[in-house]
C-alpha positions in Angstrom: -128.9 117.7 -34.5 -132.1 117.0 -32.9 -133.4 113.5 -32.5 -136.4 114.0 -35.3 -133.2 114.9 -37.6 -131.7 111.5 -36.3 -134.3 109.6 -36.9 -135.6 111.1 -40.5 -131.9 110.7 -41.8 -131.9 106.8 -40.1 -135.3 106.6 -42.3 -133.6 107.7 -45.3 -130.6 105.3 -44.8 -133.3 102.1 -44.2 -135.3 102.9 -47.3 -132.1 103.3 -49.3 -131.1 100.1 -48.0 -134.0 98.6 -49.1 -134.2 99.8 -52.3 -130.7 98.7 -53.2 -131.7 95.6 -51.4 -134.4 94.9 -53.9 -132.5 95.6 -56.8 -129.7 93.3 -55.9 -132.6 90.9 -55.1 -133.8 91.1 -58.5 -130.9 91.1 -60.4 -129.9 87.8 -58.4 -132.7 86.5 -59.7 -132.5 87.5 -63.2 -128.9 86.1 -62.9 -130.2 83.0 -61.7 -131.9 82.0 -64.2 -130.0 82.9 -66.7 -127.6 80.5 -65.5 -129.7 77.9 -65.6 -130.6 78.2 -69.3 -127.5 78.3 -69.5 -126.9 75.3 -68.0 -129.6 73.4 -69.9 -128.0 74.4 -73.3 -124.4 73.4 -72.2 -126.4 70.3 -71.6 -128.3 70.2 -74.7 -125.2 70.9 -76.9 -122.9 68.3 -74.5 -125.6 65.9 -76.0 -125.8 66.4 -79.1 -121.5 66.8 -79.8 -121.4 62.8 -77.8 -124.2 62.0 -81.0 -122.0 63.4 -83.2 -118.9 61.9 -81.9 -120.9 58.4 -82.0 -121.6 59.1 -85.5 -118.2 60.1 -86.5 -116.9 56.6 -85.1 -119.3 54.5 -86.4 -119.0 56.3 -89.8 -115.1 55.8 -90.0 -115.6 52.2 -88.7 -118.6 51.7 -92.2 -115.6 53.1 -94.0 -113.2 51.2 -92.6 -114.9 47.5 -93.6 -116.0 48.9 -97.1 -112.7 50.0 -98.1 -113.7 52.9 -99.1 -110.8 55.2 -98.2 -110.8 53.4 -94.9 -107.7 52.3 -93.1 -108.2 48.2 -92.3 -105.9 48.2 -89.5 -107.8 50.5 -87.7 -111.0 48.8 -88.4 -109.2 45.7 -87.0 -107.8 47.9 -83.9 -111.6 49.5 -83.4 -112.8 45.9 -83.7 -110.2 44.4 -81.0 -111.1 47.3 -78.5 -114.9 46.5 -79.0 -114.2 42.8 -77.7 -111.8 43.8 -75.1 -114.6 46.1 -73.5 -117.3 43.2 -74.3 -115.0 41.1 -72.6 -114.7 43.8 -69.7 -118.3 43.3 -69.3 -118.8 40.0 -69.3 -115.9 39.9 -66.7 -117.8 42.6 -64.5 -120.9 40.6 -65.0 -119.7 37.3 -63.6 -118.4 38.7 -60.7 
């Protein structure tokens, strides 16, 4: 093989390179940012199930002191576990 065979088949091997090179660029990108709106909805709905969750409890806790189906010893329970972590506080605060 003579060295303009050498080098035209080197040629061929760096723009092949390249070429996958930019492909796998692009498809990193594309990846990218699909994790990241990804992300940013795992986020979003993280969010909005704590809301719910918040809701729940103070739903059962309305139910709880209207009697309506609620259990009163748990609305005492809930109640006690709101003044021990209000107490927490205040604790954390004075120090």
């Amino acid at each position: 093989m003579d060295e303009n065979g050498i080098v035209e088949g080197l040629k061929t091997k760096i723009a092949t390179l390249i070429s996958r090179y930019e492909t796998l660029r692009g498809q990193n990108e594309t990846l990218a940012a699909q994790l990241e709106a990804c992300r940013a909805d795992l986020s979003d709905k993280e969010e909005k199930l704590k809301q719910q969750k918040q809701k729940l409890d103070n739903l059962q806790l309305t139910l709880a002191f209207t009697g309506a189906g609620g259990d009163k010893s748990e609305a005492k329970r809930k109640i006690a576990r709101l003044i021990k972590d209000v107490d927490k506080c205040m604790e954390m605060l004075g120090e």
